[in-house]
LOBADO-609094 format. One record per residue (C-alpha): x negated, y negated, z; residue in one letter; residue number from 1. Coordinates in steps of 0.2 Angstrom, whole numbers. Layout:
! LOBADO-609094
REC, east, north, up, code, pos
REC, X, Y, Z, A, NUM
...
***
This chain:
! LOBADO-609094
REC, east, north, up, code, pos
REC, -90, -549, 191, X, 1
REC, -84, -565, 198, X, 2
REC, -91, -570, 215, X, 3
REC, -73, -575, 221, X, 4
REC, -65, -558, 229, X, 5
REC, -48, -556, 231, X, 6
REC, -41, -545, 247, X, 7
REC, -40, -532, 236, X, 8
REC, -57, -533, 232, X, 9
REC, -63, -533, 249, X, 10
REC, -56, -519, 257, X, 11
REC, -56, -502, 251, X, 12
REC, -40, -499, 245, X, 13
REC, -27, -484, 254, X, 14
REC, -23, -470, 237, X, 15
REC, -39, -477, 227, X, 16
REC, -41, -473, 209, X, 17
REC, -59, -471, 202, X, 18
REC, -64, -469, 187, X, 19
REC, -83, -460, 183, X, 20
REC, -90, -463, 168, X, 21
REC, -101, -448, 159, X, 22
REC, -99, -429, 153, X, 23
REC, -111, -418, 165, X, 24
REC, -115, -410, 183, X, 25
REC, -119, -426, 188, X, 26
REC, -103, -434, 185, X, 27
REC, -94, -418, 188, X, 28
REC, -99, -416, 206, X, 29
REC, -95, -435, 209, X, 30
REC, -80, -432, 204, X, 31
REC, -79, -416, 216, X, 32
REC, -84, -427, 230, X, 33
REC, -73, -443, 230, X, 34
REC, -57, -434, 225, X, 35
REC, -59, -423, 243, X, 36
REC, -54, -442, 251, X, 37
REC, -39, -445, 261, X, 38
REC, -40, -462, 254, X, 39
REC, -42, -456, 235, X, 40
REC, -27, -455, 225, X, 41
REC, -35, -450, 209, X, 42
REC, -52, -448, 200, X, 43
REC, -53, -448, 182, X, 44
REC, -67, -444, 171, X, 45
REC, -73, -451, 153, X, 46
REC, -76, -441, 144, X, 47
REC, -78, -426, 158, X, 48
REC, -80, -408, 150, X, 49
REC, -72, -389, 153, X, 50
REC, -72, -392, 170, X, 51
REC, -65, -409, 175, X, 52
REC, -48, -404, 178, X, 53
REC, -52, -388, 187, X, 54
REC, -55, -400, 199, X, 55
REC, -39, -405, 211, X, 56
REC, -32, -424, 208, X, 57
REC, -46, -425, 192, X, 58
REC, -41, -431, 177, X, 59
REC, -49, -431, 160, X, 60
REC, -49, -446, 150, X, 61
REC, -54, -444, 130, X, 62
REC, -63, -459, 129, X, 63
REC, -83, -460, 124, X, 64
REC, -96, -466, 139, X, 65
REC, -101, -481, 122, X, 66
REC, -83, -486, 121, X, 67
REC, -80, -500, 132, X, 68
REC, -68, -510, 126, X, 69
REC, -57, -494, 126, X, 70
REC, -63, -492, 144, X, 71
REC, -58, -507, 150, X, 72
REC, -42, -504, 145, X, 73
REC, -38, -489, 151, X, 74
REC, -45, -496, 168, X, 75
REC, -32, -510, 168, X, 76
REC, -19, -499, 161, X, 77
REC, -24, -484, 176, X, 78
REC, -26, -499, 188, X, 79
REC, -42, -492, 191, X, 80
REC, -50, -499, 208, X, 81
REC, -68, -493, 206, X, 82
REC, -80, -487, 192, X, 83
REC, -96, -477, 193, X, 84
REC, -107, -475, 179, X, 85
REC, -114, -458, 179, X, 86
REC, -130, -458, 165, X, 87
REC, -143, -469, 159, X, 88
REC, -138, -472, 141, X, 89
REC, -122, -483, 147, X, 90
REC, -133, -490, 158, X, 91
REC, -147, -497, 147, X, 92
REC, -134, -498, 134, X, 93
REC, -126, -514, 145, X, 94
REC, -110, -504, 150, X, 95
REC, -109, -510, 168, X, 96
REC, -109, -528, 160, X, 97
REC, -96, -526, 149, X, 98
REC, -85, -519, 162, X, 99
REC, -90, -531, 178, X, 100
REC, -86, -546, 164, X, 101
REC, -71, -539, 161, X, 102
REC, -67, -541, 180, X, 103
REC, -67, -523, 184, X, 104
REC, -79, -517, 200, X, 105
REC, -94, -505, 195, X, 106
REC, -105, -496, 202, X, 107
REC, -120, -498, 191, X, 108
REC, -135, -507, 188, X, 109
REC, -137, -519, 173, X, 110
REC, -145, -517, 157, X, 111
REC, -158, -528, 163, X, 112
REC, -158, -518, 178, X, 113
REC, -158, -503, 170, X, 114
REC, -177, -505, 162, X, 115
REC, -182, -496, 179, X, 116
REC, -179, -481, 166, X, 117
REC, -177, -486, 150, X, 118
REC, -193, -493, 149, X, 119
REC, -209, -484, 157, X, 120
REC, -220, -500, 154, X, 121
REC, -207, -512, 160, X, 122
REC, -207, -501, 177, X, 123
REC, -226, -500, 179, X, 124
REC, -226, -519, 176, X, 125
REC, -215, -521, 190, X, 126
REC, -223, -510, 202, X, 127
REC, -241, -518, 198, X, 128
REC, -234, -536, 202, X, 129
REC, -225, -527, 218, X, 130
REC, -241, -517, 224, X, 131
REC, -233, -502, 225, X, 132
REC, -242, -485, 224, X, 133
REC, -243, -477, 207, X, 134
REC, -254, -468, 193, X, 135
REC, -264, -479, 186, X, 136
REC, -259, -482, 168, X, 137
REC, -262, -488, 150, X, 138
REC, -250, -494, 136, X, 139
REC, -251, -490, 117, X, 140
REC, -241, -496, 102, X, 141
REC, -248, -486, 89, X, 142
REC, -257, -468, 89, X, 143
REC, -275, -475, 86, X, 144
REC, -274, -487, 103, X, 145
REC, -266, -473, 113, X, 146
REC, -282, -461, 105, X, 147
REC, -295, -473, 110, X, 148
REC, -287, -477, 126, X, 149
REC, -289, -457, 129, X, 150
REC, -307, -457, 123, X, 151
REC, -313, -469, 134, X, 152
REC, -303, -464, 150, X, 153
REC, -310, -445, 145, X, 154
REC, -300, -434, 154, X, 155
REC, -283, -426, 150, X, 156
REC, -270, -438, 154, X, 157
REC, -249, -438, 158, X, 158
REC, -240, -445, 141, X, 159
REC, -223, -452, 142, X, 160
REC, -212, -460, 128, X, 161
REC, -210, -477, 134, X, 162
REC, -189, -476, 131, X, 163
REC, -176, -466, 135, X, 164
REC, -177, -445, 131, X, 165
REC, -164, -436, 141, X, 166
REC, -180, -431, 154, X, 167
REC, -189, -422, 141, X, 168
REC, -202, -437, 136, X, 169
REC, -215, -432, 148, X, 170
REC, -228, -420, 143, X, 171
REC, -242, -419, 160, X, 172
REC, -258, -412, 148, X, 173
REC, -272, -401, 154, X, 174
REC, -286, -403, 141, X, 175
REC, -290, -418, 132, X, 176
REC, -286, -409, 115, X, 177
REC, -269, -408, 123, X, 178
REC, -266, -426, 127, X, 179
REC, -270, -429, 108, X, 180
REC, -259, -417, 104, X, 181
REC, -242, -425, 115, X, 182
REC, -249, -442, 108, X, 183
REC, -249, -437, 88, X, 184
REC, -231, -431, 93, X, 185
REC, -222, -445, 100, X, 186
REC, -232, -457, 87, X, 187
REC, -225, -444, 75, X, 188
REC, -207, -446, 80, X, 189
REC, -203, -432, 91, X, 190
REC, -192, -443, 101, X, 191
REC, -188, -457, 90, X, 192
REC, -187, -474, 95, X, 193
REC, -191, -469, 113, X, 194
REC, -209, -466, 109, X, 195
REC, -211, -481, 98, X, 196
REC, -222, -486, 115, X, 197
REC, -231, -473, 124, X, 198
REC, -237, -475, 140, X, 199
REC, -254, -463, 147, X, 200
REC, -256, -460, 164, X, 201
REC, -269, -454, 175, X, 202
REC, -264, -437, 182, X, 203
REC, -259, -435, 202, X, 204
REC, -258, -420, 211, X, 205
REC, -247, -414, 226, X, 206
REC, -227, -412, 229, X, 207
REC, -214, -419, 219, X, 208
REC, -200, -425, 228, X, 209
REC, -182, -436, 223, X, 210
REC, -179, -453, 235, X, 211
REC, -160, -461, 230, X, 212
REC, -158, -478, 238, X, 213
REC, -138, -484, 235, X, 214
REC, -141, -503, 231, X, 215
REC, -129, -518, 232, X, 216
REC, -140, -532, 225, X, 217
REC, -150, -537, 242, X, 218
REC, -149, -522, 254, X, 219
REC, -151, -503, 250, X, 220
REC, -149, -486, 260, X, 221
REC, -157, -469, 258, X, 222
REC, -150, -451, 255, X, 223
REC, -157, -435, 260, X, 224
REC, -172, -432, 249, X, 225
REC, -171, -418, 235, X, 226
REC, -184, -409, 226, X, 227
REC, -180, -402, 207, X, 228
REC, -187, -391, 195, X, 229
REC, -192, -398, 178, X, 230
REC, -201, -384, 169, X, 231
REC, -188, -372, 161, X, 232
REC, -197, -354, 166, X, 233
REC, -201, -348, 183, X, 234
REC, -218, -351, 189, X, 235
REC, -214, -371, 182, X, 236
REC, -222, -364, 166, X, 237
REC, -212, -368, 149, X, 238
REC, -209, -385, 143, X, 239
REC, -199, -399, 153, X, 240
REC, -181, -399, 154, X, 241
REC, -167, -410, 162, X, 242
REC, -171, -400, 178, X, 243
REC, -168, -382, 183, X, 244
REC, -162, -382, 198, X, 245
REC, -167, -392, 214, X, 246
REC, -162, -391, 235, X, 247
REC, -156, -402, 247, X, 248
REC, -162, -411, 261, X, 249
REC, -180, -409, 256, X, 250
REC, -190, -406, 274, X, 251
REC, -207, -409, 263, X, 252
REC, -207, -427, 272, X, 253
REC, -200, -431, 292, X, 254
REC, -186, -445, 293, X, 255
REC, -204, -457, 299, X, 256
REC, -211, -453, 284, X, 257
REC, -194, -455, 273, X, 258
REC, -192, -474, 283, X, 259
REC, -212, -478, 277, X, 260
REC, -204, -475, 260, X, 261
REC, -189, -485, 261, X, 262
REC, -203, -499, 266, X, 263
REC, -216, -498, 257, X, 264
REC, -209, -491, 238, X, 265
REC, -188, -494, 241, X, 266
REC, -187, -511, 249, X, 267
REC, -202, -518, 238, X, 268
REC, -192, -512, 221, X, 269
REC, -178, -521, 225, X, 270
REC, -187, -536, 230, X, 271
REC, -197, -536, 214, X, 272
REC, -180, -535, 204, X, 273
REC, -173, -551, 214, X, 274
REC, -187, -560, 211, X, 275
REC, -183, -555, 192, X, 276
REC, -167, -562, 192, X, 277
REC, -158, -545, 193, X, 278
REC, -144, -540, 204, X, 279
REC, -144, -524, 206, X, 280
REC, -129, -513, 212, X, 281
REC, -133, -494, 210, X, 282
REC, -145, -481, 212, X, 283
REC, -163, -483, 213, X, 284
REC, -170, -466, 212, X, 285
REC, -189, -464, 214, X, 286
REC, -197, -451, 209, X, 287
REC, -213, -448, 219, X, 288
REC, -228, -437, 219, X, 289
REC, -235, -436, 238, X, 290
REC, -254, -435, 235, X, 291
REC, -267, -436, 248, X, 292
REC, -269, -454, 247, X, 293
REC, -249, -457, 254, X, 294
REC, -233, -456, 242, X, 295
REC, -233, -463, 224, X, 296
REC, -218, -468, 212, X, 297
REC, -221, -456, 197, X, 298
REC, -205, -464, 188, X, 299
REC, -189, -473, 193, X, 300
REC, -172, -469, 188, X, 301
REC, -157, -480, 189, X, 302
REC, -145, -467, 192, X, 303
REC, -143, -452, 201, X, 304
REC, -154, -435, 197, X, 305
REC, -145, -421, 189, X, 306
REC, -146, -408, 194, X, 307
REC, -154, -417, 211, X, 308
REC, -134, -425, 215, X, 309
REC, -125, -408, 213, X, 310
REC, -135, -399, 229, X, 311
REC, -134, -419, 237, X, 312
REC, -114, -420, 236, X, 313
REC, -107, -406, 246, X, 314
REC, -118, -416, 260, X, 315
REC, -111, -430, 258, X, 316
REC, -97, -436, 269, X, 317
REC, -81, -444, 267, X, 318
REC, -86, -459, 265, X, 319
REC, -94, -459, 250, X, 320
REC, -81, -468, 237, X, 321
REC, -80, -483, 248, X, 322
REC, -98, -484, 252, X, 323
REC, -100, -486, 233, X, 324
REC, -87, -497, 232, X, 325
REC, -94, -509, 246, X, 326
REC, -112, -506, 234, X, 327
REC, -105, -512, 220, X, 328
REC, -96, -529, 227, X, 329
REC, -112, -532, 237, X, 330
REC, -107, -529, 256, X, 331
REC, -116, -512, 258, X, 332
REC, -120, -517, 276, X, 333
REC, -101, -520, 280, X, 334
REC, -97, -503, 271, X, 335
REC, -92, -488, 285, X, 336
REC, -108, -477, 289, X, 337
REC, -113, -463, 275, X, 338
REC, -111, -446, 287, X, 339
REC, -120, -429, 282, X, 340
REC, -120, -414, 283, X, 341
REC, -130, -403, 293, X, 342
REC, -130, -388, 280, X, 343
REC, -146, -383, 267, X, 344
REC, -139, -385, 249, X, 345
REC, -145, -376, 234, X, 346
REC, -142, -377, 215, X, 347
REC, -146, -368, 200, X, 348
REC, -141, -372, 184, X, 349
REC, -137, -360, 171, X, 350
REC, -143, -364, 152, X, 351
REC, -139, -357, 134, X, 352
REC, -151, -347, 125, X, 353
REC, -163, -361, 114, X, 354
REC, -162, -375, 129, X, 355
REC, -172, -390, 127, X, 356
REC, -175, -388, 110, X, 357
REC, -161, -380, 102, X, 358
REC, -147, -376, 113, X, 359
REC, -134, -362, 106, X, 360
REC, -116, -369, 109, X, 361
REC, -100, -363, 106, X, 362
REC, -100, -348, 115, X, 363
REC, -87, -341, 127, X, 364
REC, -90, -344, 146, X, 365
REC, -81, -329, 160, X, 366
REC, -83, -337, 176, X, 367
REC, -76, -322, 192, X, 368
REC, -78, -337, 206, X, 369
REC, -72, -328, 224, X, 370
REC, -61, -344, 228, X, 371
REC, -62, -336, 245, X, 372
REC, -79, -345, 248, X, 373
REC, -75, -360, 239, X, 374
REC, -81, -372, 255, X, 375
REC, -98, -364, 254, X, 376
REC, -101, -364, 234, X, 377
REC, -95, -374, 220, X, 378
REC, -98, -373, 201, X, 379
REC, -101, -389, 193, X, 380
REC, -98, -390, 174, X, 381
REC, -110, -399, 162, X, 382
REC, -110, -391, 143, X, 383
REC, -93, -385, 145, X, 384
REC, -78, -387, 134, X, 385
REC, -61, -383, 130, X, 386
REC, -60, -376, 112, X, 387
REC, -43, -377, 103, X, 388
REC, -39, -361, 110, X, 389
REC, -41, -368, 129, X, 390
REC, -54, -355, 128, X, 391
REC, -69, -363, 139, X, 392
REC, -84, -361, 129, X, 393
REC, -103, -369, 130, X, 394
REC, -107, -387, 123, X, 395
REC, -124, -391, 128, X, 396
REC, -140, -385, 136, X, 397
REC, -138, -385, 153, X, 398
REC, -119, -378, 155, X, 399
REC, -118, -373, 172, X, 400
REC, -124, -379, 190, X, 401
REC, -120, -367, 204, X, 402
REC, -122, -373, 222, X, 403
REC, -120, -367, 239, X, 404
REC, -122, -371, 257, X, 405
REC, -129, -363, 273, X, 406
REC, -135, -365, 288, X, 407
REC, -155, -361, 280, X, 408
REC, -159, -361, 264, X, 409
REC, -162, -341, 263, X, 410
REC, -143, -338, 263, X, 411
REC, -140, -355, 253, X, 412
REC, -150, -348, 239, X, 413
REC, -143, -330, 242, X, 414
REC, -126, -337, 238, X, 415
REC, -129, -345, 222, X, 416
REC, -139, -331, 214, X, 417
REC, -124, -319, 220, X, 418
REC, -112, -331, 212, X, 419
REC, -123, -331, 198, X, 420
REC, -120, -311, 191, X, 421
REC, -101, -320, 190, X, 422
REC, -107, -330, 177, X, 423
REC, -107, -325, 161, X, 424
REC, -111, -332, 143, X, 425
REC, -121, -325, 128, X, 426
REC, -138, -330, 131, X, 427
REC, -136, -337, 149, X, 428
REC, -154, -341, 157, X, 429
REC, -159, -346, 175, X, 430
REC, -175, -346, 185, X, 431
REC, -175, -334, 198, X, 432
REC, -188, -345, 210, X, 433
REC, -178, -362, 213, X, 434
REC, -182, -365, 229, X, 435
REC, -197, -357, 231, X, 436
REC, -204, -367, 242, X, 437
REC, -192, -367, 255, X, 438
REC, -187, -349, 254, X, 439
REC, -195, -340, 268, X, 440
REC, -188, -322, 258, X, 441
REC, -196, -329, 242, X, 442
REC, -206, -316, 232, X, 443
REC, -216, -321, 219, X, 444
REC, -210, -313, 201, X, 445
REC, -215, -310, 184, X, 446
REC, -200, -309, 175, X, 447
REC, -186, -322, 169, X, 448
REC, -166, -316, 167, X, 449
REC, -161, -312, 152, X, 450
***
């Protein structure tokens, strides 16, 4: 981006047009959230899904998140004022580069940027020259190093494809036979050029909890805290997935302990990047494991969770859009104040039968939504599509986040499982205990839905 800023540049402008980058719930509730501005005009969405233009003054644009020249010409034809980059792919892929060189204004790290989660190693290097709290670790290139490193460590150890693997390149092992096992794996190619690095970790125990910092190169803020659900069955038994489900604001740490974070993990990130050169203008999301010795990072992201951002966007005030905007031309502190709501919001996402591994697609999604309640629940779309019937039918694992609001999280999580018998596609599967931790009414089950 050029450093010279035109008066269109720094102010937000009245009937904005935004453009979000990326084909999930992620992207689907941004979109949701910015187009409920007075000040936006229009969002469109590349490529978006089923759902996109269920969504008032969305628009679906038919253009790949890996096409940026194609991008940045619809942006100039669309006159399109500000960019957010949904997913990591783009990211580490250089696509807020390509754009901000083209002049356009993006919300977005860069690729260099975005080795905060395309490369585990990278990260861990960082956050040893920063001091900041996390597993101890060990990198290996090949199978035999990563099987000696476990041999002489001696204990079952956290494995993790160096690269990027859609959430899924974690395995957290409980034996030492099998460690070995998620090492022969990854060295095997399980996740292709993503595991040509692995990194093993020592394994940490307590909470999990999601930290989002919205960055602009030298200063950052902080959302409401999430928690999310990883493992597909109830009980966080099965293997990993893209999440679950998740709840927000997570009340597992007081706003004291949330500013000791900020402190101690947030601001020494962003330092650590400076100090490489990097400006970075997007999300910073830590994921952190509070163990008895005090928070530490168990992996960054440089985007927002999914399904963490659909429960975090119907708090999310007004202001959002221009917030981002101020972010991404790095003037976040003279951005209007990011307001929240008061409410508890829970989300569950709905999956196809086969999901991680083999998702089934194609199938034909009902969807009874009371629109009577429509400020207390929303369904955001994720593997959704329009076939060439307008039918809307399944086109990935995770299809379906449902979210709702309420004053506690009883009712919030009441609401979405009763919005949930609404929802209907062959081989639809939830978990039943999202939010178990929080849910007062909570009884423990032994079942999943079928």
């Amino acid at each position: 981006m050029n450093s010279e800023k035109t008066p269109r540049q720094l102010f937000f402008p009245q009937s904005a047009k935004i453009l979000v980058i990326g084909s999930g719930g992620r992207e689907n509730s941004l979109a949701w959230t910015m187009a409920k501005s007075e000040k936006i005009n229009q969002v469109f969405v590349a490529p978006g899904n089923g759902g996109t233009e269920e969504i008032n003054s969305c628009k679906r644009l038919n253009i790949e998140e890996s096409n940026g020249q194609e991008l940045i010409s619809a942006c100039k034809s669309l006159k399109i004022d500000l960019i957010v980059i949904g997913g990591e792919k783009p990211l580490a892929a250089g696509l807020a580069d390509e754009l901000r060189a083209a002049g356009l204004i993006v919300f977005g790290p860069c690729a260099k940027g975005a080795q905060l989660e395309a490369s585990k190693n990278w990260a861990k290097q960082l956050m040893t020259e920063a001091n900041i709290p996390t597993a101890q670790f060990w990198t290996a290139n090949n199978k035999n190093d990563a099987i000696k490193i476990l041999k002489k460590v001696g204990e079952p150890l956290v494995v993790k494809a160096d690269g990027l693997a859609a959430g899924k390149g974690v395995r957290v092992c409980s034996s030492l036979k099998e460690t070995e096992t998620a090492i022969h794996e990854i060295f095997k190619g399980k996740f292709g050029k993503a595991g040509e690095k692995v990194v093993l970790e020592e394994c940490l125990e307590g909470p999990e909890i999601s930290i989002f910092a919205l960055c602009d190169g030298e200063s950052l803020i902080t959302l409401p805290p999430a928690q999310d659900h990883k493992r597909l069955l109830d009980g966080d038994k099965g293997p990993n997935t893209g999440g679950m489900g998740a709840y927000a604001p997570a009340k597992i740490v007081s706003q004291e302990e949330l500013n000791e974070i900020k402190e101690t993990i947030l601001v020494p990130t962003l330092e650590a990047l400076i100090r490489r050169g990097i400006n970075y203008r997007g999300v910073i999301y830590a994921g952190l494991m509070l163990t008895k010795e005090g928070p530490k990072v168990i992996e960054y992201n440089c985007r927002f969770g999914d399904p963490e951002c659909q429960a975090l966007m119907p708090l999310m005030g007004p202001e959002l859009a221009e917030v981002l905007y101020s972010a991404a031309l790095g003037t976040l502190k003279k951005a209007p104040k990011l307001s929240f709501s008061k409410l508890m919001s829970a989300c569950v996402v709905a999956t196809t039968s086969g999901y991680p591994e083999d998702p089934k697609i194609g199938d034909k999604i009902s969807i009874d939504f009371d629109k009577s309640d429509k400020n207390r629940i929303q369904i955001f779309h994720a593997g959704s599509k329009k076939n060439d019937l307008e039918e809307l039918v399944t086109s990935g694992g995770r299809v379906l986040s449902i979210v709702g609001q309420a004053e506690n999280y009883e009712d919030a999580f009441k609401n979405v499982y009763n919005e949930l018998k609404n929802v209907h596609f062959e081989g639809i599967n939830y978990r039943l205990d999202i939010g178990n931790q929080v849910r007062s009414d909570f009884q423990p089950i032994n079942n999943t839905p079928q």
